[in-house]
N, CA, C and O of each residue as an XYZ file, in Angstrom:
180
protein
N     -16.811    -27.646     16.076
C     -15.663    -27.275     15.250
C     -16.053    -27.246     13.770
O     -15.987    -26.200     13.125
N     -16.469    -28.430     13.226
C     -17.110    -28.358     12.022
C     -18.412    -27.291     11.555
O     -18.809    -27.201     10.394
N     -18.939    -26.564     12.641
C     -20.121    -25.793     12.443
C     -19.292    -24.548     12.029
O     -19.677    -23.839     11.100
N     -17.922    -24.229     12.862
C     -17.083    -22.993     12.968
C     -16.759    -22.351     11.195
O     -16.903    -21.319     10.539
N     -16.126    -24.089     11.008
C     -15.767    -23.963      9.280
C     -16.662    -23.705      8.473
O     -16.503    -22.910      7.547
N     -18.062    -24.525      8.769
C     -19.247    -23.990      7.871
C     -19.396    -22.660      7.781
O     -19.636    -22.004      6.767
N     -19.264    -22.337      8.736
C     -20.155    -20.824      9.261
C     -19.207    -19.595      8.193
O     -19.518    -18.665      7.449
N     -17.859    -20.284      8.675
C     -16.661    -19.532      7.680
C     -16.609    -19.179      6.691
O     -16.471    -18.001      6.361
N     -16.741    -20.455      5.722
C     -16.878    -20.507      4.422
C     -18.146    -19.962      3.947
O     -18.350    -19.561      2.801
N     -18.858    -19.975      4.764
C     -20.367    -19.390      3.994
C     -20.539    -17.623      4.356
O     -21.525    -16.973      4.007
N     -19.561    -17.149      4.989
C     -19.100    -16.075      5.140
C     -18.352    -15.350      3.898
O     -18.494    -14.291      3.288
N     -17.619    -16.293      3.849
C     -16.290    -16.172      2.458
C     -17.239    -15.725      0.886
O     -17.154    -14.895     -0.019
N     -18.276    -17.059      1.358
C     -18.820    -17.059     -0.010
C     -19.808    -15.944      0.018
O     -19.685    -15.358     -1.058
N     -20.619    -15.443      0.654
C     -21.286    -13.887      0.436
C     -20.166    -12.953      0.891
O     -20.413    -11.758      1.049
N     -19.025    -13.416      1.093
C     -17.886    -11.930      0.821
C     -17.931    -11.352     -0.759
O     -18.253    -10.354     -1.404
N     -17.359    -12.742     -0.917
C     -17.051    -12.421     -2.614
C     -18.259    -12.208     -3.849
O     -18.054    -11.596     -4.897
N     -19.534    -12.850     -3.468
C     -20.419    -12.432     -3.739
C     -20.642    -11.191     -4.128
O     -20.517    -10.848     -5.304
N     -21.027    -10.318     -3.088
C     -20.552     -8.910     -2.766
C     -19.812     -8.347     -3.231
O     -20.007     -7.168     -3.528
N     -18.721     -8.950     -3.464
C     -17.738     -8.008     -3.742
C     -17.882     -8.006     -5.541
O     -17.489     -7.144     -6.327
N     -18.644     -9.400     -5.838
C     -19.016     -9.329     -7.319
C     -19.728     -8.157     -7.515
O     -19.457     -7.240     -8.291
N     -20.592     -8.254     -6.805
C     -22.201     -7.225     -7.429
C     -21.771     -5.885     -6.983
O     -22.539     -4.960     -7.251
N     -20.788     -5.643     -6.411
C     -20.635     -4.319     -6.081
C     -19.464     -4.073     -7.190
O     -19.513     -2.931     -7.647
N     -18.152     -5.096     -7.866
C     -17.544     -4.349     -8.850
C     -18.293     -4.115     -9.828
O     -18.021     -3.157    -10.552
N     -19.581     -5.042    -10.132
C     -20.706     -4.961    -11.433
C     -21.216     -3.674    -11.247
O     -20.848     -2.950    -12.172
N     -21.823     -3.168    -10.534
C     -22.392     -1.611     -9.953
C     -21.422     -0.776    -10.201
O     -21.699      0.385    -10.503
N     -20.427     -1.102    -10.140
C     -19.474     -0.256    -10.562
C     -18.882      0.097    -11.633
O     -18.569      1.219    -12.031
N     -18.734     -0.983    -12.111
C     -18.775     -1.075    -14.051
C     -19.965     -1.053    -15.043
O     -20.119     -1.260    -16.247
N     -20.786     -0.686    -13.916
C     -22.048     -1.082    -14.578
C     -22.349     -1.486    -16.277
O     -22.530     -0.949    -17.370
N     -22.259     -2.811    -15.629
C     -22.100     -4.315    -16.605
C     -23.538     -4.657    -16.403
O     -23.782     -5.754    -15.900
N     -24.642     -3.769    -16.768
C     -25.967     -4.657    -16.808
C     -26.296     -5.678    -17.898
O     -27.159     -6.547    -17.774
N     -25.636     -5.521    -18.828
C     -25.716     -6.881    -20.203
C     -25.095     -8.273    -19.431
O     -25.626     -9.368    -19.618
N     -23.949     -8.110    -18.572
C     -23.087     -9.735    -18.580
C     -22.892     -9.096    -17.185
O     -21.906     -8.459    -16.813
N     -24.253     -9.445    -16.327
C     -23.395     -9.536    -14.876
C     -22.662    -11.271    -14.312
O     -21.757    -11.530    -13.519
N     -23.676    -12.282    -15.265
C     -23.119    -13.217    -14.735
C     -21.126    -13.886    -14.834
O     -20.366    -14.595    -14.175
N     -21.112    -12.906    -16.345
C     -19.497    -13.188    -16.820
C     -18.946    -12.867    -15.813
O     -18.067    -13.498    -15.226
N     -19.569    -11.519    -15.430
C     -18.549    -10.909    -14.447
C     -18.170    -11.532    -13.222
O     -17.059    -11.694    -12.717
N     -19.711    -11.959    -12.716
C     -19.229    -12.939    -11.446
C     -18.250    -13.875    -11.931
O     -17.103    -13.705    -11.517
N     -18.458    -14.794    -12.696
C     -17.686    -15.839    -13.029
C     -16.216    -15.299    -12.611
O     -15.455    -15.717    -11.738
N     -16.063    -14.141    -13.601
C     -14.337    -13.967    -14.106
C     -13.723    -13.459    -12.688
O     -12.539    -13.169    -12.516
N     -14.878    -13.401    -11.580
C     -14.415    -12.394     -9.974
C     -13.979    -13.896     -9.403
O     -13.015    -14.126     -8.673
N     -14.701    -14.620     -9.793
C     -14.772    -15.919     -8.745
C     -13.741    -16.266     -9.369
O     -13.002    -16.544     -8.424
N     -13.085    -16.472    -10.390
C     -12.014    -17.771    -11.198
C     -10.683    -16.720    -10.789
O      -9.545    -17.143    -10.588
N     -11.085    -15.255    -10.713
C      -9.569    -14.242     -9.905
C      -9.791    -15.111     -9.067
O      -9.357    -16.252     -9.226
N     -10.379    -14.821     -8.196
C      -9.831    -15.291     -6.412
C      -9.658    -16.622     -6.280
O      -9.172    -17.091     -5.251
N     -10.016    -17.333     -7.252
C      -9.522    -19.053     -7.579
C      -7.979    -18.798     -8.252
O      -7.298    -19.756     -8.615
């Protein structure tokens, strides 16, 4: 059961990952990709 949740969350977390580096590619934000992650991750927070 506890492996299920791991497995989950570490799913979740290269979702959004992804979904960072692909809005960065898209805005192509090559100066501040890390802001960008940040400001993707603190949305979905």
């Amino acid at each position: 059961m506890e492996s299920l949740v791991y497995i989950f969350v570490l799913a979740a977390g290269i979702g959004v990952l992804f979904f960072a580096i692909a809005s960065a590619k898209r805005r192509r934000l090559v100066n501040k990709p890390k802001s960008d992650v940040i400001s993707v991750v603190r949305g979905w927070i």
